[in-house]
C-alpha positions, 0 to 999 in steps of 0.5 A: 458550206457545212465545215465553215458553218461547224468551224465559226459556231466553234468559234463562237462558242470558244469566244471569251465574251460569251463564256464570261456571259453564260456564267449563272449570276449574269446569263440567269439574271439577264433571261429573268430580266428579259423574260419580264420584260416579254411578259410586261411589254412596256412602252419604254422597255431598255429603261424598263429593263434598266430600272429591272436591273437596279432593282434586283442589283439592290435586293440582291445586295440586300439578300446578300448582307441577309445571309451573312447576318443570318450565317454570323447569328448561326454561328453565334447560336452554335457556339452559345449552345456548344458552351452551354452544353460545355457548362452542363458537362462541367456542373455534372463532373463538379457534382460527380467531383464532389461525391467522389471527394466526399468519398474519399474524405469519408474513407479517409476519416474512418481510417484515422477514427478505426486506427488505435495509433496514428504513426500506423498511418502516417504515410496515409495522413501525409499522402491525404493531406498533401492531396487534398492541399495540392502542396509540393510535399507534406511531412509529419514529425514527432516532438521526442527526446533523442534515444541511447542506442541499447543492445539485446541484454538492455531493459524496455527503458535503457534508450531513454536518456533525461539529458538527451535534447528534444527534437522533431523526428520526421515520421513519414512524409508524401511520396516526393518527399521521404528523404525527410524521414527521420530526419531530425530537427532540434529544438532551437532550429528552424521555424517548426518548433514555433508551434510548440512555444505559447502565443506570447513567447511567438509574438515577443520573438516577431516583434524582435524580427528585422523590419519588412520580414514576410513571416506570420503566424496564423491562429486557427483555435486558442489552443493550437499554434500554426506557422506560416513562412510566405517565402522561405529563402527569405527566413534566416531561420529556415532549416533546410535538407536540400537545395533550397526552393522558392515556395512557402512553408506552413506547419500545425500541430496535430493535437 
């Protein structure tokens, strides 16, 4: 009857066999298989069939290793192009880097040719410097003699006392670092004062140094003295106004 008829094509169609054959890859394979196999009509056809069927496997294989190439090379060309267009952006912000930096530099040398004096800007000069070198902190300092304290009734040259010592006083420094300003340093202290002595004087004290100590000095011109200090808690000799920090020191003169 017409109820058992609807209950078994139920069951049939519920049946795990035929659901795991209606899937695409198989029940479309098998329809184009067979419908090949109608259209050619060969003698022999479940090996026509068969052999059908080891052909698509193999292109199928093939079409398959294809796509994964063809997605790997995609992706391969995305990424190529990503770092080009990265390397693009990175040239245009160099060049726009550059101007900037040009710029700045510009400002900054007609500042120091239009001032008359340039303790007025020290704090500019530090600033600039320490920008331009990435150092940790920059300070500038003036080779004077120590001055007498003077009262309201003194005379414009009552401060200066001949038999006072000559020291460096820190005029200013970059942000970071202005507890060094007026801080003082005395002639025989510290390795600052090195690039007020001759050459010759610097290196018969070098030479004097125990062996293996990471200190030279630099010559930049005939003229002028640098000193350079790779570690500093390794130099005895250094002068230090706080805790001591691993880091290198460096000082010129301005002349």
């Amino acid at each position: 009857n017409s109820i058992e008829m609807a209950a078994w094509k139920n069951q049939f169609k519920a049946h795990p066999d035929i659901e795991f054959l209606k899937q695409e890859n198989i029940s479309e394979v098998i329809a184009d298989g067979l419908a090949t196999l109608y259209l050619e009509k060969p003698r022999n056809p479940i090996d026509y069939l068969a052999k059908w069927l080891l052909n698509f496997s193999k292109q199928e294989e093939k079409r398959q290793v294809f796509e994964i190439r063809e997605k790997r090379r995609q992706e391969l060309k995305k990424k190529e192009n990503k770092e080009i267009k990265e390397l693009e952006n990175k040239k245009k912000d160099l060049v726009k880097n550059e101007k900037e930096d040009a710029k700045v530099l510009d400002s900054f040398n007609k500042k120091v040719k239009e001032t008359e004096d340039l303790i007025d800007i020290m704090d500019v000069v530090s600033n600039h410097i320490q920008e331009r070198t990435e150092a940790t902190g920059v300070y500038v300092g003036r080779l004077e003699q120590l001055k007498k304290p003077i009262t309201d009734e003194d005379d414009d040259k009552a401060h200066i006392d001949e038999s006072q010592p000559w020291v460096i006083r820190w005029l200013d420094s970059s942000k970071d670092h202005q507890f060094m300003i007026d801080q003082t340093l005395k002639i025989e202290e510290g390795v600052t004062n090195d690039v007020f002595k001759e050459k010759e004087e610097q290196k018969e004290e070098g030479g004097e140094e125990e062996e293996g100590k990471e200190k030279e000095i630099l010559e930049e011109k005939d003229d002028m003295n640098s000193v350079f200090i790779s570690e500093v808690v390794r130099e005895p000799r250094m002068k230090f106004f706080k805790v001591p920090k691993l880091g290198s020191f460096f000082a010129v003169p301005l002349v």
